[in-house]
GUBAGU-283943 format. One record per residue (C-alpha): x negated, z negated, y negated. Coordinates in steps of 0.001 Angstrom, whole numbers, padded with zeros to 6 digits, always signed. Example, Ala and Ser with C-alpha at 12.3 -4.5 7.8 and 13.67 -1.06 7.14 Angstrom:
-012300-007800+004500-013670-007140+001060
***
This chain:
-049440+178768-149816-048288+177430-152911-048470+174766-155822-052303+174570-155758-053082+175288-151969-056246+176170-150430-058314+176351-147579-062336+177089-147217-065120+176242-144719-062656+173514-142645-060852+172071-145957-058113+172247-147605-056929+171374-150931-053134+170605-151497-050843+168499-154007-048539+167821-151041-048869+164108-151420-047972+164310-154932-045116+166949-154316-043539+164672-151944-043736+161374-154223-042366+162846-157137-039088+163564-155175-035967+162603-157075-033434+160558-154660-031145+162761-152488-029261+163394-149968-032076+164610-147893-033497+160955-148443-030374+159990-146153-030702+161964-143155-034356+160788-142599-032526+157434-143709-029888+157793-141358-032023+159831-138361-034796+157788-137923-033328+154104-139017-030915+154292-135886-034047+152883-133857-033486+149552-134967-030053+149513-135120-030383+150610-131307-033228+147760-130789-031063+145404-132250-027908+146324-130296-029988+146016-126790-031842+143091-127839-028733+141692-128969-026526+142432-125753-029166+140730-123896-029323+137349-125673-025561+137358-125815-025025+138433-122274-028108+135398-121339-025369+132862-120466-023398+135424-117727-026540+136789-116473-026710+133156-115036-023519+133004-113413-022765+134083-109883-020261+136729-110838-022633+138545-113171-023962+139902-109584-027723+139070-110801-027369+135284-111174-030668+134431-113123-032202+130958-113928-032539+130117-117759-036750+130631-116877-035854+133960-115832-033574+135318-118584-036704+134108-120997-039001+136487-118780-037047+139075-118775-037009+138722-122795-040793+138543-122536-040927+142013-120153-038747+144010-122234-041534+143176-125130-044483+143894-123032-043107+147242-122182-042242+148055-126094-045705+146707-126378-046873+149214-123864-044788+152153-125301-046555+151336-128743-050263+152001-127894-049605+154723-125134-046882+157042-127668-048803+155661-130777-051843+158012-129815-049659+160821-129157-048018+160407-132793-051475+160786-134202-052400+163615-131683-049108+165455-131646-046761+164806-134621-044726+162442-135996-040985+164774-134743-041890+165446-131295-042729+161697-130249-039644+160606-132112-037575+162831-130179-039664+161951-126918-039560+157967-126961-035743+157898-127889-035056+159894-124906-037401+156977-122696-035692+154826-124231-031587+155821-123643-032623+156414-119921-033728+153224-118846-031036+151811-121257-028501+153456-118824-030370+152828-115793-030799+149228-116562-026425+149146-116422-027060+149463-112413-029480+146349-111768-028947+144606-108866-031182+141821-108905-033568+140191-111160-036839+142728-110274-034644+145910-110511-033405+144459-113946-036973+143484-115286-038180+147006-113859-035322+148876-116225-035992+146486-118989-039991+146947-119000-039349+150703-119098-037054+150676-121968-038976+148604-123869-041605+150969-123383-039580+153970-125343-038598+151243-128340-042086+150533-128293-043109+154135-129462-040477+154215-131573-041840+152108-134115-045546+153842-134854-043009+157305-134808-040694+156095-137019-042345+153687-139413-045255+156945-139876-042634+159310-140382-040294+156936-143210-043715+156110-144934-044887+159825-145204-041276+161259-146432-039657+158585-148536-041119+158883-152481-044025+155832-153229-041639+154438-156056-038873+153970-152906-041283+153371-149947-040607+149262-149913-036873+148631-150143-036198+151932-147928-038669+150137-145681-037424+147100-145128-033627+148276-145746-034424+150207-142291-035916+146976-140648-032893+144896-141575-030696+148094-140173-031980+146206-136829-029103+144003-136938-026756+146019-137710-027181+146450-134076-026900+142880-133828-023407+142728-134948-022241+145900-133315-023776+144034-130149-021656+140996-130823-018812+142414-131542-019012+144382-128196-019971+141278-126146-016921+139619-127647-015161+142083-126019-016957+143184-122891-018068+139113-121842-013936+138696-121934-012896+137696-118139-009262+138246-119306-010292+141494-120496-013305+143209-117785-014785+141537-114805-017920+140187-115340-019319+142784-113083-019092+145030-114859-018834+143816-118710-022584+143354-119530-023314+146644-117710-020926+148784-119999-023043+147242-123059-025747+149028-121967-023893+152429-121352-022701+152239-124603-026223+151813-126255-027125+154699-123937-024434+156991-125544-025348+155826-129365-029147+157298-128343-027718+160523-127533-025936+160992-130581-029200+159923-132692-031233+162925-130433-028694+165379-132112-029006+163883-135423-032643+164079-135574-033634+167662-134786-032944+168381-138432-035621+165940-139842-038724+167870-140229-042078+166925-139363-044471+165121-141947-046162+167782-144237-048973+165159-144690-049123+165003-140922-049074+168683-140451-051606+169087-143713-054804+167101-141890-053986+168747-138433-054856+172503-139576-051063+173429-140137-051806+174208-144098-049298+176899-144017-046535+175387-142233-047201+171962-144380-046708+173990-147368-043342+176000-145942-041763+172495-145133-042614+171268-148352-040942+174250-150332-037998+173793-147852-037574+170096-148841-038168+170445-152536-035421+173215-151956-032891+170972-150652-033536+168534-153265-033297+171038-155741-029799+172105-154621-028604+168616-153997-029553+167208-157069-028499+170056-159391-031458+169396-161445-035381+171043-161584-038195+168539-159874-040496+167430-162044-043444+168522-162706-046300+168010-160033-049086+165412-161383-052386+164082-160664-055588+165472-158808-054719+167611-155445-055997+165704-152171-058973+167647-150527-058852+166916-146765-061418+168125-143809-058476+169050-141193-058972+168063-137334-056871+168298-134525-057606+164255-133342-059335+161291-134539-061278+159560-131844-060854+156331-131373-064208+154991-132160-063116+156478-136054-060385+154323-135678-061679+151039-135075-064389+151481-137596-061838+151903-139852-059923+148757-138600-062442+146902-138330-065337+147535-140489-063903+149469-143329-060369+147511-143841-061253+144384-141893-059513+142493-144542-056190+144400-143849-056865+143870-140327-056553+140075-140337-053713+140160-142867-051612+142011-140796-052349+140513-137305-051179+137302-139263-048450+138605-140233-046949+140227-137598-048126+137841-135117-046342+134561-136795-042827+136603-137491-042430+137951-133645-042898+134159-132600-040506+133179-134584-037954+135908-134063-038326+136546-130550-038663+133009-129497-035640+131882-131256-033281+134988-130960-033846+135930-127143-032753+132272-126287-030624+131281-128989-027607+131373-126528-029165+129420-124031-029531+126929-127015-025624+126861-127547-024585+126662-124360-027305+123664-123216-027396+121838-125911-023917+122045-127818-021593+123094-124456-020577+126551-126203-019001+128920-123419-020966+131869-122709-018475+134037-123910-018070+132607-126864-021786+132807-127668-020929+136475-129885-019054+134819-132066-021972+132618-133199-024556+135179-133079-022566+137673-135202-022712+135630-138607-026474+135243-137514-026965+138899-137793-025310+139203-141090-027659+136750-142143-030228+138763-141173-028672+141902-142812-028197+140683-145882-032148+139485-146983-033694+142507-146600-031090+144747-148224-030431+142216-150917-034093+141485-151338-035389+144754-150652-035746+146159-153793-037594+143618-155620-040640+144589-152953-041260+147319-155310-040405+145641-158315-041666+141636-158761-044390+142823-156203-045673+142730-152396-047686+139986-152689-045439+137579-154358-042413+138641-151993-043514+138664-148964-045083+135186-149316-042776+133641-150623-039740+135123-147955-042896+133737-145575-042801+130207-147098-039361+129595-147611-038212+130429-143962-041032+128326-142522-040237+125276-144916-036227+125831-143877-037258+126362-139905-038782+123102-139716-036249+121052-141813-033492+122619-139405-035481+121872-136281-035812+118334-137163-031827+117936-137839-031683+119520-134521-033629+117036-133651-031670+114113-134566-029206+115408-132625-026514+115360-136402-026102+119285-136154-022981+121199-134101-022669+124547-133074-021729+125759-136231-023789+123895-138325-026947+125038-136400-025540+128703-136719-024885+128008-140700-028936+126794-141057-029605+129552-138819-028317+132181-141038-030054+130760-144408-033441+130668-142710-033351+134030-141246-032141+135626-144836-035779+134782-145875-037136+135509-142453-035651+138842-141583-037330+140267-144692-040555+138764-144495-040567+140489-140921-039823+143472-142471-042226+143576-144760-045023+142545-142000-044155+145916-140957-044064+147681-144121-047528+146351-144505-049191+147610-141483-047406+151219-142038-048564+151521-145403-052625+149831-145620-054370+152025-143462-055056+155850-143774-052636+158481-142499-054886+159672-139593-054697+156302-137668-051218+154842-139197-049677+155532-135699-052466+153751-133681-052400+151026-136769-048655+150040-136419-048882+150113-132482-052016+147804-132128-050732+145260-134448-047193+145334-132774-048545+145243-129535-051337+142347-129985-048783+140051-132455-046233+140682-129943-048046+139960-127169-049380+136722-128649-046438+135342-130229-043520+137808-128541-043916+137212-125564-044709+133794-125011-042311+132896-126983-039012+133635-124827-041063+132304-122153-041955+128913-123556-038535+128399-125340-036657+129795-121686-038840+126717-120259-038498+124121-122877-034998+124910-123048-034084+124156-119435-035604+120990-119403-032700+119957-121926-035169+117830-124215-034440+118344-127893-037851+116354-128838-040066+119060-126987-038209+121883-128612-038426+120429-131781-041954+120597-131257-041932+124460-130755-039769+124521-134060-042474+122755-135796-045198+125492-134343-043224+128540-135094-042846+126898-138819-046329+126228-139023-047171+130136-138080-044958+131347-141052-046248+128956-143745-050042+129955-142398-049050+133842-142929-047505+132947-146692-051092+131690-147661-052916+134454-145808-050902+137199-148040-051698+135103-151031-055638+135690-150444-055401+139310-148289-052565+140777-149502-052656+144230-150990-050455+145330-154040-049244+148584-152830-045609+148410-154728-045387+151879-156347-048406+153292-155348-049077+156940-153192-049820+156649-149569-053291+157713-150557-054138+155484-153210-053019+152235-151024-055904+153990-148068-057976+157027-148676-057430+159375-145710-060468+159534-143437-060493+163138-144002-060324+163245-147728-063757+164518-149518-063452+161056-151932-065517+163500-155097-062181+165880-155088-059885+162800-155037-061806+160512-157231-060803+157631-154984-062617+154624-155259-064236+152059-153053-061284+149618-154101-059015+151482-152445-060923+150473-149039-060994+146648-149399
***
């Protein structure tokens, strides 16, 4: 072992944490950039096909010919399944490794993305759907553990939500193919939403191969008995920095972390960590995960039913709408990324929380008075969801990143899965419903309620939130293993 580790009587001492935070930026960075950021480029590319594709999926010659109420339960399936994925893979994260999940959920996930190509009617569709959801679903407690135990402290915020915002990257790529593949003159309507999803299939293939060569978390591998091999990927890391950089690391500061290893943490250790040791935490992030996946998956997963019932649009010419949407969406978390970890948390993520609810209900009520068009509505669209696509983002940065390493898998998945199920869910479904009925007034009313959600969140983070902007993994939550004397953590670090 090396750099200061040991191991007696069940513990082990190691400057791991430390070793990995003091990381100068490389090209290493990018691979686990680039490997494990594809998920929501690939999340954003299905999700996207979908709402795109909502308009044919109603027609006759789709060969499923859905009702607008069942396009918005299908959007609310494909969430309970991711929510479903989440908690089962996010115990098997904890249990088994951060690598081996991520390899296991994308490969869920590309299946039932090809399988869901050969629907035949609305069940068979919802059946695929569910399923696939189920492997994006994992993905996020995987991937979100994984980014927030590799990337350096001083990086962990902007990488964070620069990875979130990757989501609609998808988005466009999505567009762009629906602009070709929704086309009569070009492919039959068959078969044109149906090669969308075997192209998403083939993109998760190419990820699988990309990702064999991102290593699993030394912290991970540190509190599950694997001292030797944490320390071997370590050197191997700091290695490839080394060489990439040109330059010597420097030097390795601050008190080593003492840990008691275990194979598992039960889940009783986990919700008395939830819920009576961070209960603060708890309730923040609930909030704030809860009022963005109303808002984003009410809005997006039915945004082309909007165009085409309320402002006549053609449903192939919904992509061209939704693409300047996604760049939109793009554009506020990589442009506003960085001053997570500069101005602060707290400040940013309120205020991206305030602003977008403020801007969703001003747009609603124009939409309201009936004064917007197609493109206007898609120009208000885009400034709302700048602020909103990185407060979203940094909902999820904050449930990665406040609770200790042993349960941050089980931590992301429960709040993704309750939020989503109280806000993700119903929303498609109540929007799907509201939209039929072709009244603007009761619509505007579900504007007015997602806006209300978002402004409640901003003044929740004002009183809960934590200011974790530069600060180790183990300072922003003790690990449940660590013997607190050897750390000299404090009870501050638990509120």
């Amino acid at each position: 072992m090396s750099e200061g580790a040991s191991a007696a009587h069940g513990t082990v001492e190691s400057r791991i944490p430390t070793r990995m935070d003091r990381l100068p930026w490389a090209r290493w960075h990018w691979l686990v950039v680039l490997a494990l950021g594809i998920t929501w480029i690939l999340d954003g590319l299905e999700v996207t096909i979908v709402g795109n594709i909502a308009g044919i999926l109603t027609e006759p010659d789709s060969g499923l010919d859905l009702t607008e109420g069942q396009v918005g339960l299908a959007g609310g399936i494909y969430i309970a399944g991711a929510c479903t994925g989440a908690l089962f893979f996010s115990y098997l994260t904890d249990r088994f490794g951060r690598k081996r999940l991520f390899l296991i959920t994308l490969a869920v996930y590309l299946i039932f993305s090809f399988l869901t190509a050969f629907s035949w009617d609305f069940w068979s569709f919802v059946a695929f759907r569910f399923l696939a959801g189920t492997g994006i679903g994992g993905e996020y407690s995987a991937i979100y553990s994984a980014v927030d135990e590799l990337i350096p402290a001083r990086f962990r915020g902007q990488v964070a939500l620069a990875i979130s915002g990757s989501y609609w990257i998808g988005a466009m790529l999505g567009s762009a193919l629906a602009i070709v593949l929704l086309n009569p003159n070009i492919i039959d309507q068959y078969y044109g939403w149906r090669v969308a999803f075997w192209l998403g299939a083939l993109l998760g293939i190419c990820v699988l191969l990309i990702r064999r060569y991102v290593p699993e978390s030394p912290r991970w591998l540190l509190t599950h008995g694997r001292t030797e091999e944490a320390e071997e990927t370590t050197d191997a890391i700091e290695e490839q920095v080394r060489q990439q950089t040109g330059r010597e690391l420097p030097p390795v500061e601050g008190r080593p972390l003492v840990v008691e290893q275990r194979e598992s943490i039960g889940f009783g250790v986990i919700a008395k960590a939830m819920f009576q040791m961070y209960p603060k935490r708890t309730i923040l992030g609930l909030t704030l995960m809860s009022s963005q996946a109303f808002l984003y998956n009410a809005i997006f997963f039915t945004y082309a039913l909007v165009l085409t019932k309320f402002y006549g649009i053609d449903a192939s010419q919904v992509p061209y709408y939704i693409f300047p949407f996604a760049i939109g969406n793009v554009l506020g978390p990589w442009l506003l990324g960085r001053l997570f970890d500069t101005v602060g948390r707290v400040a940013m993520i309120s205020g991206c929380y305030l602003i977008s609810g403020a801007l969703l209900a001003v747009t609603g009520y124009l939409f309201y008075l009936d004064i917007l068009t197609a493109i206007t509505q898609t120009v208000l669209w885009v400034i709302v969801f700048f602020f909103a696509s990185a407060a979203a983002s940094a909902g999820y940065l904050t449930v990665s990143e406040v609770f200790p390493m042993e349960i941050r898998a089980m931590a992301i998945a429960l709040f993704y899965s309750i939020a989503t199920a109280l806000g993700g869910i119903s929303g498609p479904v109540i929007f799907g419903q509201l939209i039929g009925t072709g009244n603007a007034g009761k619509l505007f009313i579900a504007y007015l309620v997602g806006a209300g959600f978002m402004i409640f969140a901003a003044v929740v983070e004002l009183i809960l939130g934590v200011r974790a902007e530069g600060q180790s993994l183990e300072n922003v939550a003790t690990p449940l293993t660590a013997i607190e004397e050897a750390t000299g953590s404090s009870a501050a670090a638990r509120a």
